[in-house]
N, C-alpha and C positions, 0 to 999 in steps of 0.2 A: 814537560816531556823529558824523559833522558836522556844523558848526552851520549849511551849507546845505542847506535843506529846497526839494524840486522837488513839482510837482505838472502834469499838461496834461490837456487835451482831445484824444481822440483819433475817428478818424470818418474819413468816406470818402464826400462830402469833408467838407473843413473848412476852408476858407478862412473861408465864412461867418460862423465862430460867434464867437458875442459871449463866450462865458466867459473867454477870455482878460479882456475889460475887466472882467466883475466880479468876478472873482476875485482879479484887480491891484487893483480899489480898495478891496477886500475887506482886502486885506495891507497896502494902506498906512493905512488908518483905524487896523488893529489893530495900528501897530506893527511888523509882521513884513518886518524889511527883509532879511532874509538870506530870504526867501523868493519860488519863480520860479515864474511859470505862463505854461505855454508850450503852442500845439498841433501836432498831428504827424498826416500824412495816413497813417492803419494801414486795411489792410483786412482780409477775415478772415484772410487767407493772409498777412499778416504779422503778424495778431496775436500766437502764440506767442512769437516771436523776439523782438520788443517786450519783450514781458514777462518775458521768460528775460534780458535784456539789463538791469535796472532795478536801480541799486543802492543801496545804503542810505540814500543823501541824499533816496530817493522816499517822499514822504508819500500820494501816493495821485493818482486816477483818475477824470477825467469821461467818460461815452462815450454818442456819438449812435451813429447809424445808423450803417453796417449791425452793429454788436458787442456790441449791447445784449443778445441771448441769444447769440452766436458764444462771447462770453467766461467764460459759465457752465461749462464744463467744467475751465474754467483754475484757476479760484477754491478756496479752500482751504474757504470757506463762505458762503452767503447767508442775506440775510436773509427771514424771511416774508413781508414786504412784496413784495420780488423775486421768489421764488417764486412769489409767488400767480400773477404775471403773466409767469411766466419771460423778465421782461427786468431787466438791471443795468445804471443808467445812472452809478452811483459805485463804485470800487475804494480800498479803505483798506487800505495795506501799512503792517503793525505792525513794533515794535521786533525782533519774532522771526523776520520772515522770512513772515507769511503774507497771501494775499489773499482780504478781506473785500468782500463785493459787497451793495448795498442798491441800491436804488429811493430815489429822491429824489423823482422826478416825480410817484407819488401823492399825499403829504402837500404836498408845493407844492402841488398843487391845491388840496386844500382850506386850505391855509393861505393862499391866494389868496383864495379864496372869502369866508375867515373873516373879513379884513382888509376885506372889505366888508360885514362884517355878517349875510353868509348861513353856518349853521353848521347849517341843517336847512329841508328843503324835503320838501313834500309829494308832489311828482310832479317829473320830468324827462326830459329828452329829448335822446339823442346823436346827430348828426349824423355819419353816416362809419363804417367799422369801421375795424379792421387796428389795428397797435400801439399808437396815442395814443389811438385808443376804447377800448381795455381798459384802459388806464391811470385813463381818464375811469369805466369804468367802476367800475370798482375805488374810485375817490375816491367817485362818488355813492355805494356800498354801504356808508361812513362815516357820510351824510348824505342819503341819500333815504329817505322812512319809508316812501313804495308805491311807484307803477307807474314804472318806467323803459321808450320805447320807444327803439328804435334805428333810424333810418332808414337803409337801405342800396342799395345799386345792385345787389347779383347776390346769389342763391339761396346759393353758394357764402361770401360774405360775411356771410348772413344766421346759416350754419350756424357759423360762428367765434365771431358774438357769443352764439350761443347755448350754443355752448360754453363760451365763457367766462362767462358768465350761470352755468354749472351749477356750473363751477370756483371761481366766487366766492359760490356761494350767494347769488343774487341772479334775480331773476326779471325774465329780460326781454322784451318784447315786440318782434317786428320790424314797421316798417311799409316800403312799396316808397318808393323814394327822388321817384318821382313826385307822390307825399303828403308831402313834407318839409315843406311848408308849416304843415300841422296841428300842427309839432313848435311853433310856435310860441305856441302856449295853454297849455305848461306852463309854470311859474314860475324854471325852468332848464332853458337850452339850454346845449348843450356844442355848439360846431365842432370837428371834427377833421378836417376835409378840407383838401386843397391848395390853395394859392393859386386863386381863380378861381372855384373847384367852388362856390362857394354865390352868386355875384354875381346869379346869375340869380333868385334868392328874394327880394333886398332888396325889392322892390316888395310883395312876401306879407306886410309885417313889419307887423302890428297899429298901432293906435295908442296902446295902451297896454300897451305890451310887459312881461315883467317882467324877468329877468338874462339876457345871453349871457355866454358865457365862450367865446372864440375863439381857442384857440390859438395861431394865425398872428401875426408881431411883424414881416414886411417881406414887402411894402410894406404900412403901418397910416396911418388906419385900413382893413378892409378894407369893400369897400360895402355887408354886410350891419352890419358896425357903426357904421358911419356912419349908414345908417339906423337902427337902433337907436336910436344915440344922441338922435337926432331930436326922434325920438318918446318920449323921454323914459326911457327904462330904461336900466337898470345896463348896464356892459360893461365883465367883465375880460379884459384882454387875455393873448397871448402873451408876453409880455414881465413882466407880472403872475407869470406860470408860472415863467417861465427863474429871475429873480429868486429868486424864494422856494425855489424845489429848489438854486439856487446857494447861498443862505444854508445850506440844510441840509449843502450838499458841503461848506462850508468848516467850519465847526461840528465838524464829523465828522473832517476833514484834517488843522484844525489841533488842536485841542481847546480850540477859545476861542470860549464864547458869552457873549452872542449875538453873530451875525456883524451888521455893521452896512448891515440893509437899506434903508435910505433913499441910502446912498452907493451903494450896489451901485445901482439902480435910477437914480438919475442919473447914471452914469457910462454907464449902456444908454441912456436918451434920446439922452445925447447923442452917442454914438454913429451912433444909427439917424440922427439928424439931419443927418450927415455933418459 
């Protein structure tokens, strides 16, 4: 085999994404200078070809949107973590030819979480549904002991988290997205919505808030965590997330832990900072 080892980010698009930089300073803390991380704009209708096209110098695979479940049919096996949520956002191609697909994104979370001292909470509350809310969910069913609600915008969305509530054996509750405000008296908030969608709530935010966890990493802070922060409570960010699932890709890619998340994490500051 060669002693160049490749690995990328692949997504649709992908200009945005920051893995290229953590992953580079990933390799160079640990040493790995015959190793490349690169991104590649694939979408579902290239992703076969992509992957038929990959040859032994590839150590493996990050994938955002839209491929996170396109590419499960591909995969030679996944992991339970992945399944639970049938999305793969890591691909690990072994010495023999096969593709290994895991979830990184749930254990970042709570390994995010962790890093701040919460590793168990009594009640929580998701903002948003769709793919990063199951994922969100999936992490709180680690570490929430009761009630989860899920605030959503359409009947339709309501009927997904409840879905996945059953899929994960997890009991969750939905409230109308016009009551989002209430989410803010349990002890963990999760954001999963788009840029913008919660600005309108920052004013709702208590004065003795307890944790957000906000997904979103640009433009940061965003104004419901800036309020937050204000006021005095925790707030992990997106960037917190990206981090800590990147640690787990590289860990996994290369087979050298720990991967070193303090450098991964400053090389995305400053990044964002431009």
């Amino acid at each position: 085999m060669s002693a160049i080892r490749r690995a990328a980010v692949l997504g649709s698009p992908i200009a945005h994404s920051l893995s290229p930089v953590l992953h580079r300073a990933a390799y160079e803390e640990l040493g790995l200078k015959d190793w490349s991380y690169d991104r590649f704009e694939v979408d579902e209708v290239a992703l076969p070809d992509f992957l038929a096209g990959l040859g032994p110098e590839w150590a493996g695979l990050s994938l955002t949107m839209p491929l996170k479940r396109a590419v499960i049919p591909m995969l030679d096996t996944i992991s339970d973590t992945a399944a639970s949520v049938e999305a793969v956002n890591t691909v690990v191609l072994t010495e023999d030819g096969h593709k290994v697909g895991d979830n990184t994104d749930i254990p970042g979370m709570v390994a995010a979480l962790a890093e701040r001292g919460i590793d168990k909470v009594e009640s929580a509350a998701i903002l948003g549904a769709g793919a990063t809310a199951s994922s969100a969910l999936a992490a709180l069913s680690r570490i929430c002991a009761g009630e989860i609600v899920a605030y959503v915008r359409s009947d339709a969305r309501a009927a997904e988290m409840r879905e996945w509530g059953e899929r994960l054996d997890v009991d969750v509750k939905i409230g109308q997205w016009s009551d989002a405000a209430r989410a803010f008296a349990a002890p963990l908030v999760v954001a999963t919505t788009p840029a913008g969608t919660t600005d309108a709530l920052a004013a709702e935010v208590p004065e003795r808030p307890g944790t957000l966890f906000d997904v979103l990493y640009d433009p940061w802070p965003t104004q419901l965590a800036a309020r937050w922060s204000a006021y005095g409570g925790a707030v992990v960010s997106g960037l917190d997330l990206l981090v800590h699932q990147a640690v787990l890709q590289v860990e996994q890619m290369t087979g050298q832990a720990p991967a070193p998340l303090g450098a991964m994490r400053r090389a995305g500051e400053r990044a964002l900072a431009g």
